[in-house]
N, C-alpha and C positions, 0 to 999 in steps of 0.2 A: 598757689593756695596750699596752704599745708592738710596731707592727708587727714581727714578724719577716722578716728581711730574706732567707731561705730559704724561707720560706713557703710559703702558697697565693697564687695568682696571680701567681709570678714565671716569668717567660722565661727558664727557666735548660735550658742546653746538657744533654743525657742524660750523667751520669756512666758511664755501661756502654761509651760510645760508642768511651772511648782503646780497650778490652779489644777489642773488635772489631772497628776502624779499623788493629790493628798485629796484625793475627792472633793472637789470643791468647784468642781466643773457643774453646769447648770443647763441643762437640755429640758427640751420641748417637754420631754414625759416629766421632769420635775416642779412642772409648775401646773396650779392647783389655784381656783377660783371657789372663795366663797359658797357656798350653794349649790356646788357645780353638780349637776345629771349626768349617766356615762350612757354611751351609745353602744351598741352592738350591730355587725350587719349582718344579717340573714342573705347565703350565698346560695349562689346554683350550685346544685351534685349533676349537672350533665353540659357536657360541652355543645350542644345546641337541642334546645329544644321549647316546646310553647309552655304557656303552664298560668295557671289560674288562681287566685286567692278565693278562698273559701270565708267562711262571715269571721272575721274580725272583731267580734264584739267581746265574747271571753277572753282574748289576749289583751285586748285592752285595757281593760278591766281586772288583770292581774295587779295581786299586791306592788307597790310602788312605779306602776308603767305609767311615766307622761306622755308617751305621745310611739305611735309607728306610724314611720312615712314609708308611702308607695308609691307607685307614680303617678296614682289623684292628688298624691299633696305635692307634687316636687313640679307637675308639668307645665308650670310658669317658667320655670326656669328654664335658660339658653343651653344647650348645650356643650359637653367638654370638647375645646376650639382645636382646631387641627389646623395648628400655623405654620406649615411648612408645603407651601404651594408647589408641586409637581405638574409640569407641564408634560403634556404625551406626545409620542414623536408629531402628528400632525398638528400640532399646535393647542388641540384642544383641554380644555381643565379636566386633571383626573376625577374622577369620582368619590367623591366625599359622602359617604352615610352618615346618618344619624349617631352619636355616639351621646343618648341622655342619662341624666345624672342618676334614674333609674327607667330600667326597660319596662313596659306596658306590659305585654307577656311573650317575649318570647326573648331566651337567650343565645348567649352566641358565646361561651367558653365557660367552661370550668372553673368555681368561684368568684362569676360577675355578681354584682349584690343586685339583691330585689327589694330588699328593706332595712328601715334602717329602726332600730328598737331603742329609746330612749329611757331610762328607770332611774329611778333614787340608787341603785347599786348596780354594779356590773352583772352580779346573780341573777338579778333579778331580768337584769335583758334578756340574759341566756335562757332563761325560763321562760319569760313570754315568747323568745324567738320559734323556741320549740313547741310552743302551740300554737304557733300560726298557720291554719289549714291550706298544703299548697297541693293541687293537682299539675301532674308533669306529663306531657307527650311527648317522647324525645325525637328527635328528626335527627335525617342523616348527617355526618360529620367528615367535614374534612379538616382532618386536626393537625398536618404540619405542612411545611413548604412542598412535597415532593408529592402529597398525598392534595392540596390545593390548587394545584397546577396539573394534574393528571385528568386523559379528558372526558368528559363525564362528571365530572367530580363534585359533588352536592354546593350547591350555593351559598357562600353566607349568610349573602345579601341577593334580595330575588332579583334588585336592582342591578345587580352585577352578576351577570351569572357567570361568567366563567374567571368569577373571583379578581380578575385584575384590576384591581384600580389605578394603575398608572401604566404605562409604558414609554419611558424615555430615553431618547435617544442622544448621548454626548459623544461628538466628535464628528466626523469627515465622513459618511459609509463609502460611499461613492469612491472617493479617492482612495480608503483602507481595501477597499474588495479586490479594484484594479491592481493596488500593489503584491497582495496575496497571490492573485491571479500569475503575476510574471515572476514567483519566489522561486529560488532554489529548493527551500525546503520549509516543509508546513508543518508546525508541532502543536497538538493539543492535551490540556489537562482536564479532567473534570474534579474539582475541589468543594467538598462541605466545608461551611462555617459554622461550628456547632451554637446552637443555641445554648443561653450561657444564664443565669440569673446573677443581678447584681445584691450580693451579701452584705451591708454594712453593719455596722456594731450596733448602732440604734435604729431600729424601726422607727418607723413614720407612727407621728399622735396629732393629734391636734387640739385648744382647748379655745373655742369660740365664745365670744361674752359680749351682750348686748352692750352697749352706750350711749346712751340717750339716744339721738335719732340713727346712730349710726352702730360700731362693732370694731370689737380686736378679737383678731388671730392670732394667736403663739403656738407657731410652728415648727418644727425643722427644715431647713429650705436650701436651695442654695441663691435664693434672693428673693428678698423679701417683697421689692416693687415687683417683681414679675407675679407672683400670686396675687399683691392685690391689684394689679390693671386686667388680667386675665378673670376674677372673679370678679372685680366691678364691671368690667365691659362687654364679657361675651356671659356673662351665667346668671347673676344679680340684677346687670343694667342698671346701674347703678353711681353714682358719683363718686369715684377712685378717694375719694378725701376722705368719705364716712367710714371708709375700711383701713385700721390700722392693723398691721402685720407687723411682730416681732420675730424675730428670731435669735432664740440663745443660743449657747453653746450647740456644735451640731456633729454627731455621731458619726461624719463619714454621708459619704454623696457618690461619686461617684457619674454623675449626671442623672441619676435615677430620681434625686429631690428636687430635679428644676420643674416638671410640671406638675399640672393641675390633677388634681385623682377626684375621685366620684366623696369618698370621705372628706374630706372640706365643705364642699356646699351643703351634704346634707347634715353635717354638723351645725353649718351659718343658719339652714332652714328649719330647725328643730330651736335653736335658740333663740329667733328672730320672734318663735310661732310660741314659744316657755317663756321666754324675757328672763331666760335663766341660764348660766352658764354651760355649757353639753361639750367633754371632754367626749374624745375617741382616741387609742391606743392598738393599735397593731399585734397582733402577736405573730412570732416568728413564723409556726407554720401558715398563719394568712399573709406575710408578707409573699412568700411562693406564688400566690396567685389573685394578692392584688396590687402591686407593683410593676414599672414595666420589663419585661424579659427584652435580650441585647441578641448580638451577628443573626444565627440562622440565616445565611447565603447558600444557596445552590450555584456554581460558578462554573462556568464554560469558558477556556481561557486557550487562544490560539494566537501563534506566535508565528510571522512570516522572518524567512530569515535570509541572506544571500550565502554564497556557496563557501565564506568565510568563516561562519556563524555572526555573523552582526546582523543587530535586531532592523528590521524595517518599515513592519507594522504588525500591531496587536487588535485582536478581536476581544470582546468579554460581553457574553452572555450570562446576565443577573439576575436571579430570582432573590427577591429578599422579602422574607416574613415583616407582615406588619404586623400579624393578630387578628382577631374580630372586629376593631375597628382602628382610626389612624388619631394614634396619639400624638400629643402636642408638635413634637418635632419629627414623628418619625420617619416620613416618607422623604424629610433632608436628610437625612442618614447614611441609605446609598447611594444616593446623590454626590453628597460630598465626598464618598471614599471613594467611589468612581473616579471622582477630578485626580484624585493620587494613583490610578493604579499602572501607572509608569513608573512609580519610583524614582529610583536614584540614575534610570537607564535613559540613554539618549534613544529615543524609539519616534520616530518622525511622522508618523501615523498612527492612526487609532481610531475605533467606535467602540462605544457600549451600548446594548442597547439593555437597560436596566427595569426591571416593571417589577411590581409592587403587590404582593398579594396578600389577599386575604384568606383568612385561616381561622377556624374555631378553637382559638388558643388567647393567650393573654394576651394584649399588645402590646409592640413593640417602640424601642426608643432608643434615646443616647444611654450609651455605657462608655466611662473611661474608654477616649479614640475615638466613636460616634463613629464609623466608618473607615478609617484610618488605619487600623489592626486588622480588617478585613481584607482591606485592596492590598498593606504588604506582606501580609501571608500570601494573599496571591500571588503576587507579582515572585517574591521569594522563593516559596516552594516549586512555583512554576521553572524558575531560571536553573534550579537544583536539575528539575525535572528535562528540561529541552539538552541541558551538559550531556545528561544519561542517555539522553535518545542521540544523538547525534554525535559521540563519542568524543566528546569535549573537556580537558579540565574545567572542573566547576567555578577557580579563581579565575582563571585563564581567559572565560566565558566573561565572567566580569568585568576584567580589564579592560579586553576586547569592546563594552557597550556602557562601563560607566560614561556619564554627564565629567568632560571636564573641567578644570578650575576656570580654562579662560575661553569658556562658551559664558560664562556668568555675563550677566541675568540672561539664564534659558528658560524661553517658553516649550509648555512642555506643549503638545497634542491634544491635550483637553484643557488647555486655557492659562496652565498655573505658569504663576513667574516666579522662577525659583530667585532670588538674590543674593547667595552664596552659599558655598559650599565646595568640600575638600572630601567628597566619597572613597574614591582611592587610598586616599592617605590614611584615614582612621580605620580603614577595612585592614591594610597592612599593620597597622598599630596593636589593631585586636587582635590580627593573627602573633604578632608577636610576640603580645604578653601572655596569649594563650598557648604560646608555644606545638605550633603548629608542625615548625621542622620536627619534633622529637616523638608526634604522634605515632609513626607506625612501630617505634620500640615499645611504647605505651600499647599497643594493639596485640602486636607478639606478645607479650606477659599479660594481657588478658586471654587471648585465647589459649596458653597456657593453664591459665585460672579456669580455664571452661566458662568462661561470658564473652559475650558480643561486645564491643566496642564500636562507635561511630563519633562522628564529628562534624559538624554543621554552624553552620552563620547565617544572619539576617543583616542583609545595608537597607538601614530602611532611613525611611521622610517622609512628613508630615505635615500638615498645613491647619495652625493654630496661632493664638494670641493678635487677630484682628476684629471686625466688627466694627462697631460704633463707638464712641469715643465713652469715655468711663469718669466724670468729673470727681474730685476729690478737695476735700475741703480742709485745710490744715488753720488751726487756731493754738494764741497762742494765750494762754491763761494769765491772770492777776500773780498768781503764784512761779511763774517761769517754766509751769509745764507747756507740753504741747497736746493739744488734739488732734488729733486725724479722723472724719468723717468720708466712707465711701461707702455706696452702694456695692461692691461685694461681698460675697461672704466665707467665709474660709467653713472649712468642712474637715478640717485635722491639717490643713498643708502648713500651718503658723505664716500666716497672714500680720499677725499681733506684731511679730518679730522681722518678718520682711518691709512690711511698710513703716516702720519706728527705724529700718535701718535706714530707709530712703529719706528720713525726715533727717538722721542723723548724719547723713551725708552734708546736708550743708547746714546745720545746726548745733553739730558737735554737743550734743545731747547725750548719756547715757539711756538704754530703753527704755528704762524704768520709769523715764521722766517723760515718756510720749506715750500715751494713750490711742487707742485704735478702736472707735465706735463703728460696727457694724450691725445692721439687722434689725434696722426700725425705720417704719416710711416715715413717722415725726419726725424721726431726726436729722434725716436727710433726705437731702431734696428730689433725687432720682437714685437710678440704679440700676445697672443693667446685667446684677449676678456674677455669679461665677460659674465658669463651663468655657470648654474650650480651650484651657489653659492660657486665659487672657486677664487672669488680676497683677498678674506682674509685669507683660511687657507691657498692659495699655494701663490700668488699674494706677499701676507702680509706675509708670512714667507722667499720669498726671498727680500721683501722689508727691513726685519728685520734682516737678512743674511747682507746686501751689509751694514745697518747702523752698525752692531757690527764691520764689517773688516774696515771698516771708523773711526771708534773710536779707533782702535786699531792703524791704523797707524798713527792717531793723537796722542795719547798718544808718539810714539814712535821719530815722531818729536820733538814733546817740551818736552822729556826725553832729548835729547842732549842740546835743548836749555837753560833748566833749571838745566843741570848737575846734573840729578833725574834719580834714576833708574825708568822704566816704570811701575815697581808693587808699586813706590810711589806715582804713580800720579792718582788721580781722576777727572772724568769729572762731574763739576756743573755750571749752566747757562751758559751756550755758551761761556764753558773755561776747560783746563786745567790747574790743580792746584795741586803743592806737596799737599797731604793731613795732615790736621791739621795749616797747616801756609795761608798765602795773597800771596806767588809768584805762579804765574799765569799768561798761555798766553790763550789771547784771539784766539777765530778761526782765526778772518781776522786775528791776530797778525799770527797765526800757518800758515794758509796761503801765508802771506807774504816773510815765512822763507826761504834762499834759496835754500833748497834742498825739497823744497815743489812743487814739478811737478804733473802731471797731475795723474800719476801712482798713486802716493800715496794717493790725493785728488779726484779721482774719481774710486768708486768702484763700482762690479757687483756682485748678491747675486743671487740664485736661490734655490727652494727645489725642487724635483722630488719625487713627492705622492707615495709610496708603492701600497697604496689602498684607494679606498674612504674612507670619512669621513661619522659618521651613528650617524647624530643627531636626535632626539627620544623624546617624549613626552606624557604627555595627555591633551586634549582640556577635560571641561565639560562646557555644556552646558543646562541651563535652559530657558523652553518656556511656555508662555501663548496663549491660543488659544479663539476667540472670534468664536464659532458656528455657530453663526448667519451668520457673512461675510465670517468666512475660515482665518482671519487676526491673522496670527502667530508673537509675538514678542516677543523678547529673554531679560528673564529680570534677567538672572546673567549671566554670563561669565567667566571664569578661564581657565588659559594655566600654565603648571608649565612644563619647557622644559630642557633636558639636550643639554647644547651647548658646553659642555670640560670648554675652559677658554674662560671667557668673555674678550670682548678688550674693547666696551666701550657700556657699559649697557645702554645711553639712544637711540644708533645708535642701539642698536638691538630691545629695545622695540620697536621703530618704524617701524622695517622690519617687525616685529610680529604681530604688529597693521593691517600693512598693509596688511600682504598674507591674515591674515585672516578677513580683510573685503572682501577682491578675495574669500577666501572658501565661505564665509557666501553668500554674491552674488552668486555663483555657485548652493548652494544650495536652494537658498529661491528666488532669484528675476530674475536672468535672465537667460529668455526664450526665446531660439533660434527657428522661426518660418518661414518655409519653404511650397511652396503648391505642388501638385504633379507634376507640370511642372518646378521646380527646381528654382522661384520666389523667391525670400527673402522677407518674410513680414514684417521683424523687422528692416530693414536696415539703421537706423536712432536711434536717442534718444528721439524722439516721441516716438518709439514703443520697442526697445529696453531697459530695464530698468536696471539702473546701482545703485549698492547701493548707500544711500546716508545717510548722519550724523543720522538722524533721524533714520535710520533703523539699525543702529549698538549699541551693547550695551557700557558699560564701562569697558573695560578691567580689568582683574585680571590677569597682566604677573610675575611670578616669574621663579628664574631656581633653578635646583638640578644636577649642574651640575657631570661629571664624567668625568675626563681627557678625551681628545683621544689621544690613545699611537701612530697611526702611524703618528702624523701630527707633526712638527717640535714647531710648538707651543702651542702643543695640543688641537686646536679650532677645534670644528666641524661646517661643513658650515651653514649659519641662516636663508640665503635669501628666502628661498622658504617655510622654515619649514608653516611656518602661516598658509599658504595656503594649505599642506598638511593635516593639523590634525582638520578645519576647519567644511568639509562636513560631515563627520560621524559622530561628535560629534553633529551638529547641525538637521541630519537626525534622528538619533537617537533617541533627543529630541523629534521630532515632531511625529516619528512612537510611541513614550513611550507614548504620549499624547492620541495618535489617539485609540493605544490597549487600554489601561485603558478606553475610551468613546464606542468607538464602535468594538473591538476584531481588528480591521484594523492593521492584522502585515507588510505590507511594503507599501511602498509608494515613487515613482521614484524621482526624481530631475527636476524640479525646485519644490520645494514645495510652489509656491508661491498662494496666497488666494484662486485663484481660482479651482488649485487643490486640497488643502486642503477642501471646502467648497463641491465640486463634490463627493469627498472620503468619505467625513462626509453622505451625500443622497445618494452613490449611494446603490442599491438595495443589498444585498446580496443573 
């Protein structure tokens, strides 16, 4: 078959790009109903405490107010579901509280809502809000991970008193303690994962509107069936059909838009209660403390080793923040970064034992990696750190305990099956486009210059792009366009352009001519989102399923038409043609045909994942450090990634670009700042620092790719990789700098100047 020149593997520009480059891009906040009411939430000013409404009737009663709900109007409703079941080591269910749509009186963080104020204008909410009479008790706080886990420590929940709601246990203990027992030698770290907020360009709105017996939602999401089977089935109770959920154009995700927030329902329940449409909009500094906050791990990580340095078994003791209560996904979170926190290392043993606390802070969730960026900073910084303890070259150490190519498929210690992969090779790759031999002249002319110099890498791996299968429905029009119909939804990654390439794979289409519907439960029939980096190897592989069964019953139409057997016929620009001659029917012509129904012109494709997908790399990363301020800047950068088969090299540099200016932020600038009464000091972008152009280097992306054997098109997933292999590479960096000036072997997350500059004075 001759290549398609749209295809897979071509560098083609995102078609979405004019719609959004000339404003004409259309998000959640742009759209506007009729009659529509605006909402405001009236929030806590204290991180736990009781508190009382006082009479109601003057705010009510304020110019243009329809309606305030509390939780005498809301407590029909189910509350916000917590789908991510956590088993405790002895088998029994963790503890699940209450998490309702609003609290009765007593809160449990900083900025949870109590009410929800409805008016003809926005003014006009914020005026009733502020006469709504509240009396506050405040109660003791335990406002982060280290301060929840300490003992003594004030209860969130009275039900829990000593705050843990999970404690589970993954891997062998038994066999991991024995091994320990008999090591040569035993290395531990203690590692924060800072708590981190996820920033996207468009805040969360929503604009809810009755419909006869039923209601639409136009949201920003990252899937649009998941909010409405979570708000018909666990909140509403409800028949999932009466709720239509759109989603337009969407501002950036992140995984932060995949669940359920308290502003949805009491939007649906203020409309439902108006018969009137009831928009709600976000504003920036409420995004800070009503969306979910990401990492916050406390990490205990020890390493048994033989008298070689090779790895033999690992311990990891996990504390991880959930918040005040367990958001949609959040207690799978450290869960799944647990399965990874072996890495790329052949380590034949292992336990975690991971638990789950609660905290009088926001709750927590997926952020780009979900767990993933936690366990390889671990496992990373760690390996930097056992080199330094035990007088090891730090590559050397590597060599010594990467996973080789022909252990492939290795199971790791906690379960994962990795099915390929070249760790070594890509590690040597990045060292050498990072020019690693010519570092120590590069060192002498810094410390010439009076700055520190280091240099540091990340081999990391990942375990994405599986789940449940992701149907896709390709149709092909009267006019010779094409449709594409799937339940995911792109969030900035160009979705529009990725899956019009997989149609044009075997349709030899221009994109222009394929269309990409996402973001409405009418339109299509299921959907299972985007997160996890799985709309292109599962998403994109039955996208690419439905266009081959499409081209084949095309061919087999204009086989009869053109009295050609169907192995004579080839598809080129939007035709079939006997091959080597000019007869040829066009689509619309194949179309028109009449025994061209619907059957044969609309097709469904799906793949169902065996197993994740385990795309894998190494970041290196070089830093110069100025003594005087503590100001760390990264003046090379290199990522050399295996991703199987690329679909379109400039859509993935930019996924790559981007996680990892998210890792490089994580690790270098933002600093999440909390006081001991569970206050957020950072709650804003005054105070909150987000990277910006200036602070990022120039990329050096290449890949070394290695099929992946379980995925239908052998892609492994991209979206998150950036952001995983990021931290370590760049912590690294700046601990290689710090030991070479002052012996300083570790140094926590945020690295930003002022801990670097503290580190550099403080006393030993």
């Amino acid at each position: 078959m001759r290549p398609m020149k749209f295809g897979l593997g071509q560098a083609l520009t995102r078609v979405e790009d004019q719609r959004f480059l000339t404003g004409q891009g259309r998000y959640a906040t742009d759209c506007h109903a009729r009659g529509e009411l605006h909402g405001f939430v009236l929030r806590a000013p204290h991180a736990s405490a009781r508190f009382r409404f006082g009479d109601l009737a003057a705010a009510r009663a304020m110019p243009g107010v329809a309606a305030i709900l509390t939780h005498a109007e809301v407590r029909h409703l189910g509350d916000l579901p917590c789908q991510a079941l956590v088993k405790n080591a002895d088998g029994s269910d963790m503890i699940r509280t209450s998490y309702p749509v609003l609290p009765a009186d007593r809160v449990r963080h900083v900025g949870e809502a109590i009410a929800f104020i409805v008016a003809e204008t926005l003014d006009q909410a914020r005026d009733a809000a502020e006469a709504i009479p509240v009396s506050w008790t405040p109660l003791p706080v335990a406002s982060g991970t280290a301060e929840a886990r300490a003992p003594g420590a004030p209860a969130v929940h009275p039900e829990v008193p000593d705050n843990v709601a999970f404690a589970h246990v993954l891997g062998d203990r038994e066999k991991t303690d024995a091994i320990f027992a008999r090591a040569a030698r035993v290395v531990g770290l203690d590692l924060v994962n800072n708590r981190i907020i996820a920033n996207y360009m468009e805040p969360r709105s929503v604009l809810a509107e009755p419909k006869g017996e039923g209601l639409t939602l136009t949201l920003g999401t990252q899937g649009s069936h998941g909010i409405q089977q979570t708000l018909a089935r666990h909140i509403l109770r409800m028949d999932p059909a009466r709720i239509r959920v759109i989603t337009p154009d969407v501002g950036g995700g992140f995984g932060t838009k995949a669940f359920m927030y308290r502003e949805y329902p009491l939007a649906v329940e203020a409309a439902l209660r108006l018969g009137r449409p009831v928009r709600w909009e976000s504003e920036r500094s409420e995004h800070f403390f009503a969306c979910a906050h990401a990492r916050d791990n406390l990490t205990r990580a020890e390493m048994a080793l033989d008298a070689k340095g090779r790895f033999l078994a690992m311990r990891v003791f996990l504390d991880a923040n959930m918040g005040a209560y367990l958001s949609q996904y959040g207690p799978f979170i450290p869960w799944i970064g647990s399965t990874m926190l072996t890495g790329c290392y052949d380590i034949p043993a292992g336990y975690t034992l991971i638990r789950g606390l609660y905290s009088n802070s926001v709750p927590f969730d997926a952020y780009r990696g979900a767990g993933r960026p936690e366990a390889a900073y671990a496992i990373e910084r760690f390996v930097d750190y056992i080199a330094d303890e035990i007088g090891m070259d730090r590559i050397r150490l590597r060599r010594l305990n990467l996973i080789k190519p022909r252990r492939m498929p290795y199971r790791t210690a906690t379960g994962r099956v990795y099915d390929s992969g070249e760790f070594e090779a890509h590690m040597d790759r990045a060292m050498t486009l990072a020019d690693w031999k010519g570092f120590p002249a590069r060192l002498k002319a810094a410390r010439k210059a009076g700055r520190l110099r280091g240099i540091g890498l990340g081999v990391y791996i990942e375990a994405c792009g599986g789940g449940s299968p992701e149907p896709a429905y390709v149709d092909l029009e009267k006019d010779g366009t094409v449709t594409v119909r799937i339940g995911t939804q792109s969030n900035g990654q160009g979705h529009e352009t990725a899956y019009a390439q997989l149609v044009a794979e075997h349709l030899d289409l221009p994109l222009e001519r394929i269309r990409v519907r996402q973001g409405d439960t009418n339109d299509t029939p299921t959907g299972g989102g985007t997160g996890g980096s799985r709309s292109i190897p599962v998403g994109g592989a039955g996208v690419a399923k439905a266009a081959e069964l499409l081209a084949a019953n095309l061919r087999t139409l204009a086989a009869e038409a053109l009295e050609a057997g169907a192995a004579d016929l080839e598809i080129a620009d939007g035709a079939v043609r006997i091959a080597g001659t000019d007869r040829r029917l066009t689509f619309a012509e194949i179309a028109a045909l009449p025994k061209a129904n619907r059957k044969l012109l609309s097709t469904t494709g799906e793949f169902r994942p065996p197993e994740a997908t385990y795309p894998n790399g190494t970041h290196s990363c070089e830093i110069e450090i100025d003594p005087e301020t503590g100001e760390a800047r990264i003046v090379n950068y290199v990522i050399v990634d295996d991703f199987g088969v690329t679909l379109n090299p400039l859509l993935l540099a930019g996924q790559i670009h981007g996680g990892a200016a998210q890792g490089i932020g994580q690790a270098m600038i933002e600093r999440f700042v909390q006081d001991a009464n569970g206050q957020i000091l950072t709650a804003s972008f005054l105070d909150y620092a987000m990277p910006r152009a200036e602070d990022l280097p120039a990329f050096r992306f290449e890949t070394r790719n290695v099929r992946c054997v379980t995925n239908a098109l052998g892609i492994k997933g991209a979206g998150e990789a950036g952001t995983i292999g990021a931290a370590p590479a760049v912590m690294n960096a700046i601990v290689d700098a710090l030991r070479r000036a002052k012996g300083i072997r570790h140094l926590d997350m945020p690295a930003n100047a002022q801990a670097i500059w503290a580190a550099l004075h403080r006393e030993v």
